[in-house]
GULO-296459 format. One record per residue (C-alpha): residue number from 1; residue in one letter; x, y, z. Coordinates in nm, 4 decimals. Example, Ala and Ser with C-alpha at 12.3 -4.5 7.8 and 13.67 -1.06 7.14 Angstrom:
! residues 2
NODE   pos   code          X          Y          Z
NODE     1      a     1.2300    -0.4500     0.7800
NODE     2      s     1.3670    -0.1060     0.7140
//
This chain:
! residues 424
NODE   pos   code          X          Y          Z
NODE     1      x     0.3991    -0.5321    -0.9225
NODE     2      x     0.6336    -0.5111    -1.2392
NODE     3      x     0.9280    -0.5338    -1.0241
NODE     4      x     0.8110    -0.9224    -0.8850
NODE     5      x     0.9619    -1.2145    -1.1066
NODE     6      x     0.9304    -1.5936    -1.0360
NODE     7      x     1.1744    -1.8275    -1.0136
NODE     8      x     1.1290    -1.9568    -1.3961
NODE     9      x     1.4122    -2.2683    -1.3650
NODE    10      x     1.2699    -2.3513    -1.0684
NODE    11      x     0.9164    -2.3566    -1.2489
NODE    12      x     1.0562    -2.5647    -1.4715
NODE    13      x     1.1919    -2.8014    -1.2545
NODE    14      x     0.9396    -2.8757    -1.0801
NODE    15      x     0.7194    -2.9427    -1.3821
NODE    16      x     0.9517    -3.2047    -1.5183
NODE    17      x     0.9923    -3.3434    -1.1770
NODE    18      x     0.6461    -3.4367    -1.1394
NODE    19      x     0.6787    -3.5889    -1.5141
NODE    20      x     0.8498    -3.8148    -1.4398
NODE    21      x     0.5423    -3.9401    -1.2751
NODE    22      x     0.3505    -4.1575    -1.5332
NODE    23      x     0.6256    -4.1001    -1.7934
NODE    24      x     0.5792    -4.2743    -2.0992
NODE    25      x     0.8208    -4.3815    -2.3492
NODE    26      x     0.7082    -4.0790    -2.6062
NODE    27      x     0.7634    -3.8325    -2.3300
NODE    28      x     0.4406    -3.7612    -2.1847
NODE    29      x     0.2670    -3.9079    -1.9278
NODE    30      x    -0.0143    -4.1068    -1.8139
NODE    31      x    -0.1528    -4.0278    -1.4710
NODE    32      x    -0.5331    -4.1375    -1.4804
NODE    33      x    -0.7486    -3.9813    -1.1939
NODE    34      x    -0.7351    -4.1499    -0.8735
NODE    35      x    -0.4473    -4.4271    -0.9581
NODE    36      x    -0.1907    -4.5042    -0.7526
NODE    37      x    -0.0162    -4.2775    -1.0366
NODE    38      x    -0.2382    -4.0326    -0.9688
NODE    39      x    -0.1651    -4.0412    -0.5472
NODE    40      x     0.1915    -3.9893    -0.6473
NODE    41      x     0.1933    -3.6859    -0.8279
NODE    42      x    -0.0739    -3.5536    -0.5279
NODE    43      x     0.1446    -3.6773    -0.2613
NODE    44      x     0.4317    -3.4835    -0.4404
NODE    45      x     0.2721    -3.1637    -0.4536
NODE    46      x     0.1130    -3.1992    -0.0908
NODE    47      x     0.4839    -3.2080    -0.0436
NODE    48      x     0.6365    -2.9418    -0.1912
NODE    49      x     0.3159    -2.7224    -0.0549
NODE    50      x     0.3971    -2.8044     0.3157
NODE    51      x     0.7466    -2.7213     0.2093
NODE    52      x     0.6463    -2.3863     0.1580
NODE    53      x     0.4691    -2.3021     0.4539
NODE    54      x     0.0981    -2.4301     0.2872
NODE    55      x    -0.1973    -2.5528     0.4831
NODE    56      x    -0.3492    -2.8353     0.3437
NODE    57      x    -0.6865    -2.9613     0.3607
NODE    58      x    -0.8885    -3.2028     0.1256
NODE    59      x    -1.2862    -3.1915     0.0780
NODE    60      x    -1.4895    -3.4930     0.0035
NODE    61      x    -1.4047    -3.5311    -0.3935
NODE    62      x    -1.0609    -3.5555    -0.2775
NODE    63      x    -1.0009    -3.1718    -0.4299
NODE    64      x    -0.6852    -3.0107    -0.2683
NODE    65      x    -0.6201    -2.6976    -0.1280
NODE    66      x    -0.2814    -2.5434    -0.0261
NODE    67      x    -0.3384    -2.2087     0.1993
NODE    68      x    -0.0950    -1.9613     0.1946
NODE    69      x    -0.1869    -1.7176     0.5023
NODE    70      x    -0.3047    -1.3575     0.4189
NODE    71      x    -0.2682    -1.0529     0.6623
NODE    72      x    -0.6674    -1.0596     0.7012
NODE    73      x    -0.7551    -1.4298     0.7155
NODE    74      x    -1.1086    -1.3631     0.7106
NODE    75      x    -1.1033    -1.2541     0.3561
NODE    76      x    -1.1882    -1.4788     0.1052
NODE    77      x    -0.8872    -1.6448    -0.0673
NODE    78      x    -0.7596    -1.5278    -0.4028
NODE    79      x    -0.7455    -1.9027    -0.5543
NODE    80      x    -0.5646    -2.0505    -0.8645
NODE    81      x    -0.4957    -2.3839    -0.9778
NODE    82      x    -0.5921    -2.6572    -1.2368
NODE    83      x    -0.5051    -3.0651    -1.2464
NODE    84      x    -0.2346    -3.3108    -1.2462
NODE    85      x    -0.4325    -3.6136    -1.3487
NODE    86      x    -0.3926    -3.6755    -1.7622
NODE    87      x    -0.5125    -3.8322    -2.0260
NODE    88      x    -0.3551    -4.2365    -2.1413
NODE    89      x    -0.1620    -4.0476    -2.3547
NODE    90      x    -0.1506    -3.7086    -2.2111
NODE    91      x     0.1596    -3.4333    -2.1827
NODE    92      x     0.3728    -3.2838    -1.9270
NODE    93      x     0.1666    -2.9636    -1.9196
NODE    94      x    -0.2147    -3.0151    -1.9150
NODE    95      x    -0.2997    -2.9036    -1.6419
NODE    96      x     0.0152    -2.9452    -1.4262
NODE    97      x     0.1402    -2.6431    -1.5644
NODE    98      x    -0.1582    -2.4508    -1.3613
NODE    99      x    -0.1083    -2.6196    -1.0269
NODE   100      x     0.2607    -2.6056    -1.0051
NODE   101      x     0.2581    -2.2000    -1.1583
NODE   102      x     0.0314    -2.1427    -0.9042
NODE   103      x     0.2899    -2.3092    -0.6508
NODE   104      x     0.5912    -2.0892    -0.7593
NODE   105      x     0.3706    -1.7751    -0.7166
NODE   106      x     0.3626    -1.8909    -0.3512
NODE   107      x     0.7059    -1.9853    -0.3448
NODE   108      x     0.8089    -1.6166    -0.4771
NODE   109      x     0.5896    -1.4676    -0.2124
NODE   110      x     0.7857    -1.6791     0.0370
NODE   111      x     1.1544    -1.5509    -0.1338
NODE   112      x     1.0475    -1.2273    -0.0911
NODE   113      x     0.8836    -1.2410     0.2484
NODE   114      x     0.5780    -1.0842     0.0539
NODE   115      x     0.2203    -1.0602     0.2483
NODE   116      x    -0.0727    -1.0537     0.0656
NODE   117      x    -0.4069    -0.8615     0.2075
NODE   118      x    -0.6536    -1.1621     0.1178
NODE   119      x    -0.5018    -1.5709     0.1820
NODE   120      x    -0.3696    -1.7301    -0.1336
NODE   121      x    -0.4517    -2.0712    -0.2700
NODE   122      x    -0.3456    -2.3530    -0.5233
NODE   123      x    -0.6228    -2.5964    -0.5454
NODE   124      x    -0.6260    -2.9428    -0.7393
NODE   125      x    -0.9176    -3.0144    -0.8587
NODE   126      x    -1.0118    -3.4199    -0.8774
NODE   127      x    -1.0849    -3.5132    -1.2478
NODE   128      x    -1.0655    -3.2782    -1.4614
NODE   129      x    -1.0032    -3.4445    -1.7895
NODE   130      x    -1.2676    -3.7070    -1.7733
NODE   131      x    -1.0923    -4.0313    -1.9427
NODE   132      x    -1.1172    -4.2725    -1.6409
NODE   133      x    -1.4464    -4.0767    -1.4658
NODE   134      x    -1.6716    -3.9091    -1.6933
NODE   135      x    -1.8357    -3.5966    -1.7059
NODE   136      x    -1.4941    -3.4306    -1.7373
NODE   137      x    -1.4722    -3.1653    -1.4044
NODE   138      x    -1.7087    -3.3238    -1.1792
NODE   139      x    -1.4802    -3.1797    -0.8865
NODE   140      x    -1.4946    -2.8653    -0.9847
NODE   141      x    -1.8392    -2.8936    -1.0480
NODE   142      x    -1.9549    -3.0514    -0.7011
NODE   143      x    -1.7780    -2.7712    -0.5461
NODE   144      x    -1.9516    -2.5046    -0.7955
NODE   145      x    -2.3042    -2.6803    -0.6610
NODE   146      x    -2.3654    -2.7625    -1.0556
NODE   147      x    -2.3892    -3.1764    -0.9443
NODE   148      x    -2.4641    -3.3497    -0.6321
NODE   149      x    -2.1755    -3.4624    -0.4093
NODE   150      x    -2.3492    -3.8309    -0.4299
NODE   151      x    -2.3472    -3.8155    -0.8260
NODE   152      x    -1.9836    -3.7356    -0.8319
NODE   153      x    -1.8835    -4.0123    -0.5822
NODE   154      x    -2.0858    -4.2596    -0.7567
NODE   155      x    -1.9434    -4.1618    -1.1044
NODE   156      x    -1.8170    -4.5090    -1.1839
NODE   157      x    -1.5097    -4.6147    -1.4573
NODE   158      x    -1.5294    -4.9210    -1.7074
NODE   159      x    -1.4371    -5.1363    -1.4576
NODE   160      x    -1.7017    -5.0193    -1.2034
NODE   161      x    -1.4987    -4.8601    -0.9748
NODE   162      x    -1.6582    -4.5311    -0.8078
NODE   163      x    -1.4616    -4.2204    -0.8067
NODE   164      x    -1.5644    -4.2290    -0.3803
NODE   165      x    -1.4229    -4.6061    -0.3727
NODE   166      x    -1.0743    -4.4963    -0.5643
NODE   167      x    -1.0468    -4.1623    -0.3580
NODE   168      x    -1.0751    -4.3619    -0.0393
NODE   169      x    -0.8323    -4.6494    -0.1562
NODE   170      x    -0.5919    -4.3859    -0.2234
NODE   171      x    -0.6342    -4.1824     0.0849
NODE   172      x    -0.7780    -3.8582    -0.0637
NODE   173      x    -1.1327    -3.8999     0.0695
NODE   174      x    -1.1306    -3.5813     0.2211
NODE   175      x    -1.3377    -3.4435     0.5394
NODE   176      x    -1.4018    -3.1081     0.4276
NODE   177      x    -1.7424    -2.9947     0.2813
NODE   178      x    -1.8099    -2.9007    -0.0549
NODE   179      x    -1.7798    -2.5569    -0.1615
NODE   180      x    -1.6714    -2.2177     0.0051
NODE   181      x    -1.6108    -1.8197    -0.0265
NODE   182      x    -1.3716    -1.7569    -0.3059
NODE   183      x    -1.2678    -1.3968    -0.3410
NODE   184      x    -1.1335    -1.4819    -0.7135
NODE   185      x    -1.0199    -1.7628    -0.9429
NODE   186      x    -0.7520    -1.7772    -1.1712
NODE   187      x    -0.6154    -2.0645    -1.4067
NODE   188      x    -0.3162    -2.0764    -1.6348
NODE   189      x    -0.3177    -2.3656    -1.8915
NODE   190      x    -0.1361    -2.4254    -2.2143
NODE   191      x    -0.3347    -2.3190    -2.5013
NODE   192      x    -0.4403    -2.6656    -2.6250
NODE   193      x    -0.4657    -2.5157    -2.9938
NODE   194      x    -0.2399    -2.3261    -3.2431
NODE   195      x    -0.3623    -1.9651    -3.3025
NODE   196      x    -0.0901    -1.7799    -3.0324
NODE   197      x     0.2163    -1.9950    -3.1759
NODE   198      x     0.1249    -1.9301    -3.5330
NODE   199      x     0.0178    -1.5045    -3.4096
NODE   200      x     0.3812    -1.4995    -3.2016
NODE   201      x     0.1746    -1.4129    -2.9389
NODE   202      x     0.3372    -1.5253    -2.5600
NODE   203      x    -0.0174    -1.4722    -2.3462
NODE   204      x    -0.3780    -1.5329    -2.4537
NODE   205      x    -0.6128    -1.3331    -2.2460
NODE   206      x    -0.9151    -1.5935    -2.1841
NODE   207      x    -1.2341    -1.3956    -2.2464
NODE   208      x    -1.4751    -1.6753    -2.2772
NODE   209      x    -1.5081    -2.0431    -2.3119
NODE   210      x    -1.6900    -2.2873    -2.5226
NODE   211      x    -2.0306    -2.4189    -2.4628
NODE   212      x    -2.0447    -2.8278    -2.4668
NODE   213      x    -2.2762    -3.0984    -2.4965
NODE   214      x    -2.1476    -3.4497    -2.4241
NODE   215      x    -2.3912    -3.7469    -2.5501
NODE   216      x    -2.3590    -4.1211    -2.4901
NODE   217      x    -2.5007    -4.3156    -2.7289
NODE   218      x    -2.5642    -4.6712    -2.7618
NODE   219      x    -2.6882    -4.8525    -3.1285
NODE   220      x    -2.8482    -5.2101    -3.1307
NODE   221      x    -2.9215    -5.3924    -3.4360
NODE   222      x    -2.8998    -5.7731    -3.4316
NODE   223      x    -2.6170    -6.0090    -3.4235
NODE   224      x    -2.5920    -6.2315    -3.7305
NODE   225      x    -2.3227    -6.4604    -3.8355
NODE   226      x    -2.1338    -6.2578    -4.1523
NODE   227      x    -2.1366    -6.5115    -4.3995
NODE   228      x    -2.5219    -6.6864    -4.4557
NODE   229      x    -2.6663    -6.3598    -4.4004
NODE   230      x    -2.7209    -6.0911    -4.6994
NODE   231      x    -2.6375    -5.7848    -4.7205
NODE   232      x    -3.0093    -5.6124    -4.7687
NODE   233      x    -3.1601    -5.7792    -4.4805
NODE   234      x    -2.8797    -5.6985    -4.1992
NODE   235      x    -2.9412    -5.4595    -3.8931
NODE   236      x    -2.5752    -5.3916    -3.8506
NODE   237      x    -2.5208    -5.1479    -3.5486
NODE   238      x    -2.1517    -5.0558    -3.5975
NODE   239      x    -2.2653    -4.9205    -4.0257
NODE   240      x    -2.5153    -4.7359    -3.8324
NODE   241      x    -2.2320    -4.5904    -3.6048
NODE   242      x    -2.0278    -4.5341    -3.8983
NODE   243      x    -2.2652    -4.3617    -4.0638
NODE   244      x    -2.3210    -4.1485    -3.7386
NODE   245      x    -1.9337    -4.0732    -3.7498
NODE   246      x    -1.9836    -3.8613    -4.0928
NODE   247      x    -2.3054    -3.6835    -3.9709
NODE   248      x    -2.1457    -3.5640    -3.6541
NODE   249      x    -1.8130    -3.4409    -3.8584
NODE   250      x    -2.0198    -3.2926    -4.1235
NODE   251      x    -2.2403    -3.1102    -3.8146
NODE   252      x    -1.9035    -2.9637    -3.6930
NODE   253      x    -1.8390    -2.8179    -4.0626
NODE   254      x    -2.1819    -2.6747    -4.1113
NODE   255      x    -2.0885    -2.4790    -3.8304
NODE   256      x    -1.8094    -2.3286    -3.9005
NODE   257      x    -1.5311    -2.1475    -3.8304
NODE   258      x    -1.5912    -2.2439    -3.4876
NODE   259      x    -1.7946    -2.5149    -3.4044
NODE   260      x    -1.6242    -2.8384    -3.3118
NODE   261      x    -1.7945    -3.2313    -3.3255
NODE   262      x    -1.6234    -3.5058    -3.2380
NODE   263      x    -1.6925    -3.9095    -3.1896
NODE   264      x    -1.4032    -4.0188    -3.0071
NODE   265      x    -1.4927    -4.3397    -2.8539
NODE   266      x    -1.5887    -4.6173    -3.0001
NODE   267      x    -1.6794    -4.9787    -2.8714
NODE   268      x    -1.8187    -5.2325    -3.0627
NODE   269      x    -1.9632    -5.5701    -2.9961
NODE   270      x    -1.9091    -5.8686    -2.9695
NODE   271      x    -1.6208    -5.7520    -3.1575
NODE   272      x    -1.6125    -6.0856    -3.3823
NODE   273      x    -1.4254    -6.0388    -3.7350
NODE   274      x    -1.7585    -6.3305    -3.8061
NODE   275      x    -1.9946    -6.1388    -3.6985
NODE   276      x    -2.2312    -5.8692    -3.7481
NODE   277      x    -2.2162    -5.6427    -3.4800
NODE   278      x    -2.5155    -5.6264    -3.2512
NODE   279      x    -2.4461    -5.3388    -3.0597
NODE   280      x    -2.1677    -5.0092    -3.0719
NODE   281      x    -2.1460    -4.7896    -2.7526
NODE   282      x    -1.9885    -4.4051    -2.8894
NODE   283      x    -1.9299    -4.0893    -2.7694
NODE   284      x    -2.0243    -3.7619    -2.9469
NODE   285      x    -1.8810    -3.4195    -2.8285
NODE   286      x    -2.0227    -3.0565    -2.9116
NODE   287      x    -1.8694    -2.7329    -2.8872
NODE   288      x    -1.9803    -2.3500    -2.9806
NODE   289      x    -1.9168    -2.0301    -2.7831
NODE   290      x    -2.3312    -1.9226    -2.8793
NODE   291      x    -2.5435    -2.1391    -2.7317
NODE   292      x    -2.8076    -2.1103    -2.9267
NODE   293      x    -2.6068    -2.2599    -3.1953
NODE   294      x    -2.4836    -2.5353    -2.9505
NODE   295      x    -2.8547    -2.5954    -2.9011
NODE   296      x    -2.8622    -2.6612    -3.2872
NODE   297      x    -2.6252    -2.8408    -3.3593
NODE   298      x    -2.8014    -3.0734    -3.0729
NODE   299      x    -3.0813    -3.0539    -3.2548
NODE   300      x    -2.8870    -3.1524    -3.5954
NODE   301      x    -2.7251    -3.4724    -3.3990
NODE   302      x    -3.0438    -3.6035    -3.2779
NODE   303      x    -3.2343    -3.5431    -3.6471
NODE   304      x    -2.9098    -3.7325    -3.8100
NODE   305      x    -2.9720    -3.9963    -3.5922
NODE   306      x    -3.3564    -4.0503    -3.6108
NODE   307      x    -3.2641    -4.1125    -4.0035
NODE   308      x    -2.9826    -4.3339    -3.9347
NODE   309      x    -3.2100    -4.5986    -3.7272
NODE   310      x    -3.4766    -4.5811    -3.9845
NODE   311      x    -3.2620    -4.6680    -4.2220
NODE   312      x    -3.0630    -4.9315    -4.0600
NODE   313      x    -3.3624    -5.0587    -3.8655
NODE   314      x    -3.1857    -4.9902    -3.5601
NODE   315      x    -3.2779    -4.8981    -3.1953
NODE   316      x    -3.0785    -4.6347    -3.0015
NODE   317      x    -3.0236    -4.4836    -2.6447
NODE   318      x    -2.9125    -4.1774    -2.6140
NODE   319      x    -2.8268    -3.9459    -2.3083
NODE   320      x    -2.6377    -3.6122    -2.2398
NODE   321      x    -2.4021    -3.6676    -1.9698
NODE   322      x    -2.2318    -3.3429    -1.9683
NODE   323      x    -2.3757    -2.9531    -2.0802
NODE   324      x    -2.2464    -2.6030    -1.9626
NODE   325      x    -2.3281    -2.3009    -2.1672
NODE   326      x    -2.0483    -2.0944    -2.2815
NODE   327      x    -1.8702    -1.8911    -1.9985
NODE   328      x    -1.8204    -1.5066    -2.0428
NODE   329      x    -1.5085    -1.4839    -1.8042
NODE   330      x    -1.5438    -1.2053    -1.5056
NODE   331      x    -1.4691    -0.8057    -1.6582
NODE   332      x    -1.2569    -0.7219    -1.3707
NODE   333      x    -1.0276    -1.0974    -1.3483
NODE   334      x    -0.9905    -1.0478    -1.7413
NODE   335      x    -0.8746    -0.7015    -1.6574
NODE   336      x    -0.6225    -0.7934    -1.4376
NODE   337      x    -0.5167    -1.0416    -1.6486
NODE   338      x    -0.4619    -0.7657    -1.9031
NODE   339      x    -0.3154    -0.5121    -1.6672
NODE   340      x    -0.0246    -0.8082    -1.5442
NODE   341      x     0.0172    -0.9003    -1.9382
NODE   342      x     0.0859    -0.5273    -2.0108
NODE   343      x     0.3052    -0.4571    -1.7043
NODE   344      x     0.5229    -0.7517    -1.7896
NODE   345      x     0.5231    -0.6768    -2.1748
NODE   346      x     0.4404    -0.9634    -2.3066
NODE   347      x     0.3236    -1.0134    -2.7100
NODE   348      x    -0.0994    -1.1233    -2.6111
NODE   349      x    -0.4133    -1.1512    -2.7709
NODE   350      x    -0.8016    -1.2376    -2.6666
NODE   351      x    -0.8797    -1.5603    -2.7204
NODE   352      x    -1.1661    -1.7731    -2.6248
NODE   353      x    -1.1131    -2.1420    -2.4611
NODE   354      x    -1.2663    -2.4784    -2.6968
NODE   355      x    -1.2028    -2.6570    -2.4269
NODE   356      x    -1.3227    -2.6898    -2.1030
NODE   357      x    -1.1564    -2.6228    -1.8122
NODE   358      x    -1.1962    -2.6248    -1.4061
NODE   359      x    -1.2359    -2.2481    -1.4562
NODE   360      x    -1.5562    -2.2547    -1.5950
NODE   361      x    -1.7414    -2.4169    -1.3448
NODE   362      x    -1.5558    -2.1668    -1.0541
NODE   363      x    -1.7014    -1.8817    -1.2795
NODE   364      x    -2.0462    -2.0117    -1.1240
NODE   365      x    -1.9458    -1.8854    -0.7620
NODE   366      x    -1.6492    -1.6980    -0.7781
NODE   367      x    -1.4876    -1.3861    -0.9804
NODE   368      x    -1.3113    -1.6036    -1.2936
NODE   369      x    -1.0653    -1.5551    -1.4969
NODE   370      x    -0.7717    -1.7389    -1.7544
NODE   371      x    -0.4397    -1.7385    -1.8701
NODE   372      x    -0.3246    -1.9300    -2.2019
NODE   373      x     0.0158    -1.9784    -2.3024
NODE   374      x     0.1219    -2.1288    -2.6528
NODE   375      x     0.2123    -2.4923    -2.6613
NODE   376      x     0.4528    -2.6177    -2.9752
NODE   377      x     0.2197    -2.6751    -3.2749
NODE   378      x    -0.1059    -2.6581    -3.1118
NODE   379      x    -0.0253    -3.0345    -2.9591
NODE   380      x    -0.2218    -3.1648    -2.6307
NODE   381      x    -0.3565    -3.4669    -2.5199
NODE   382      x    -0.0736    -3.6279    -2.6515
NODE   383      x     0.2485    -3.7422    -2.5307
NODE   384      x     0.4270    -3.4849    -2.7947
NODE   385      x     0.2277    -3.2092    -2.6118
NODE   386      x     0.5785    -2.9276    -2.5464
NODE   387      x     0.5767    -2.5335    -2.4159
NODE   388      x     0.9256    -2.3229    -2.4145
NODE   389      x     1.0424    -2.2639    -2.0697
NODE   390      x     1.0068    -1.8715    -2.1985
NODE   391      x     0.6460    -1.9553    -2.2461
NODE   392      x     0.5645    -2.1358    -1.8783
NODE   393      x     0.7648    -1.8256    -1.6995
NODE   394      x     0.5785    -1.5634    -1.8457
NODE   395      x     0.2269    -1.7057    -1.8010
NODE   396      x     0.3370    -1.7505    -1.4020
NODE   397      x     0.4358    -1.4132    -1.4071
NODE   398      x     0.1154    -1.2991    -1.5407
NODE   399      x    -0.0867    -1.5404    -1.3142
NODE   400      x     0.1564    -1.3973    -0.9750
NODE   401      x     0.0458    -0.9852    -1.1298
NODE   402      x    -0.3097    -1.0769    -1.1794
NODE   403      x    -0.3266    -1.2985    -0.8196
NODE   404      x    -0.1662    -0.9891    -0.6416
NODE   405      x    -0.4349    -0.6781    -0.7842
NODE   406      x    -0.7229    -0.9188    -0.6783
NODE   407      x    -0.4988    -1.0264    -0.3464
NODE   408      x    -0.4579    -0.6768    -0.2338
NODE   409      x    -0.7855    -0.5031    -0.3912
NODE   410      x    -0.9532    -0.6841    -0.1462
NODE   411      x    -0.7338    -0.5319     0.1571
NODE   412      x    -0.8039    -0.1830    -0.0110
NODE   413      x    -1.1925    -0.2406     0.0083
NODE   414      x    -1.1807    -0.3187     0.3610
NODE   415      x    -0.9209    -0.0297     0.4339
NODE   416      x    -0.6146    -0.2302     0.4832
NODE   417      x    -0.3274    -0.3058     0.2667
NODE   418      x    -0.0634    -0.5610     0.1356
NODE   419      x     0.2987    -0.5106     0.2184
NODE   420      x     0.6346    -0.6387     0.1301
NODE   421      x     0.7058    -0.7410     0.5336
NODE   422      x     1.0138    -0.6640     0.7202
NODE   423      x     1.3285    -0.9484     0.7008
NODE   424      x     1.3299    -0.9540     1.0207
//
């Protein structure tokens, strides 16, 4: 399928098109899942799907799914996709980049009046990044059957508004049922770090992805006004977060090269510069590809902070919102990934993901594989967050030689096969 090339301006277009959706001064954007923000960048693509001959239907997270007909509809579809809501400061590319690639490889079928064996589809997946609804991917992982469809509906934001209350207020309560056949999954996503940019490498072949562990954690100590009461008898919750802060960094580092611990939210009260604070709500985040080192470095956060409340005379709860081991992508998706990379020529390397995508909860029911392009610098969830337009085309074109092999193997297992139609 060497000779098949997408429409790369047209890519573009349409990715800075739906940027303007959220913009923000900086030039990224800031599309939280399930604002009205959020409906307009779904009602856009919806849109442009229809415009291309799509089906669309919605299941009951509000994921989307835009059908492109196959010659033997009762094959499972060969599916791609990724997200289009972002973080409060997000970028152009995070995850729009996957849903609108996998548009233009329907839109090039279309140009070219090409029919695949097996149906083709773009989903959107409902919350991917997390920021408004957490766990991150609880779409994706309702329809993988990893969490109940009333746990993700219920998942609430700060403001205790439940992800099935916002999907219905913005009409994407959808009718269909969780789950279904999917012949093979594919998702192309910026790279999120900076090893291909700095290797002058165009395509990172996705061969696994990080393991992660996601705790909320919540110190009390008592309240105290900050001036009558000394320093040696104070049960100060936010030094006791503070001192969690450098445990959870220095975890990360005793694990290197790749290991990865991060607090990155923080919320402290009452938030008086008077008084001692009585209680700090954080975040900790851990990633490894091995998970029995993930399982350590667990193990590590929970001995740190045992110590910490002893010594701060401090109480704590503490829960794990969020684990999935590390995903070994599928041989034969990687494979094709490879084979389109080498047909195309593109400059590539194996890399593994650190961050988690949709794509590793599909890998729990369907054949699974990735596609990583550079991004400038390594930037992402920030507004700065930039790709070359060289970079976005060849990653579709990848994505469209990958989609085909597992498009067409299927006709060739059931003794059929794909074909360029006639015009007329």
């Amino acid at each position: 399928m060497s000779n098949i090339r997408i429409n790369g301006d047209r890519l573009w277009d349409s990715l800075m098109e739906m940027a303007k959706i959220g913009a923000t001064d900086k030039g990224g954007v800031c599309r939280l899942a399930l604002t009205d923000l959020d409906r307009q960048g779904r009602d856009l693509f919806v849109q442009w799907a229809k415009d291309a001959g799509c089906t669309i239907t919605v299941d009951k997270m509000g994921n989307i799914f835009a059908r492109r007909e196959g010659r033997n509809p009762s094959l499972p579809p060969v599916m791609t996709g990724s997200h289009l809501d972002s973080q409060p400061t997000g970028g152009r590319f995070d995850g729009v980049y996957g849903v609108l690639a996998g548009l233009e490889v329907l839109r090039t079928l279309n140009d070219l009046n090409y029919e695949t064996e097996a149906p083709v589809e773009v989903a959107v997946w409902t919350n991917e990044e997390g920021s408004r609804f957490a766990p991150a991917m609880v779409a994706s992982g309702v329809f993988a059957g990893v969490f109940d469809l009333d746990y993700g509906l219920s998942r609430a934001d700060q403001d205790g508004r439940t992800m099935g209350q916002e999907l219905a207020r913005i009409g994407y309560a959808g009718d269909q049922p969780m789950g279904k056949p999917v012949g093979a999954y594919f998702e192309a996503h910026i790279e999120q770090g900076p090893i291909l940019e700095a290797e002058d490498k165009t395509i990172g072949i996705v061969t696994h992805a990080q393991g992660q562990r996601w705790f909320e954690v919540t110190l009390t100590g008592q309240e105290a006004h900050a001036g009558p009461t000394p320093m040696p008898i104070r049960r100060d919750a936010l030094l006791g977060a503070a001192r969690m802060v450098q445990a959870v960094n220095r975890i990360g580092l005793d694990n290197a090269p790749v290991a990865c611990a991060t607090v990155g939210l923080m919320q402290v009260y009452p938030n008086s510069r008077n008084v001692i604070p009585g209680r700090v709500f954080f975040t900790v985040d851990l990633r490894h590809p091995d998970d029995a080192v993930l399982a350590k470095m667990a193990d590590e956060f929970h001995a740190a902070l045992n110590e910490i409340l002893a010594e701060g005379k401090l109480t704590a709860e503490v829960e794990q919102i969020f684990y999935y081991a590390p995903v070994p992508f599928d041989a034969d998706c990687v494979a094709a990934v490879r084979a389109a990379t080498a047909a195309a020529g593109f400059s590539n390397r194996d890399i593994v993901s650190g961050a988690g995508h949709d794509a590793c909860y599909l890998a729990k029911v369907a054949p699974t594989g990735m596609i990583f392009i550079p991004c400038i610098d390594g930037i992402s969830h920030n507004e700065v967050e930039d790709a070359k337009p060289e970079w976005v085309s060849a990653g579709c074109e990848v994505l469209l030689g990958a989609m085909l092999e597992r498009a067409n193997a299927g006709g060739a297992n059931a003794g059929g096969s794909a074909n360029k139609a006639d015009a007329a």
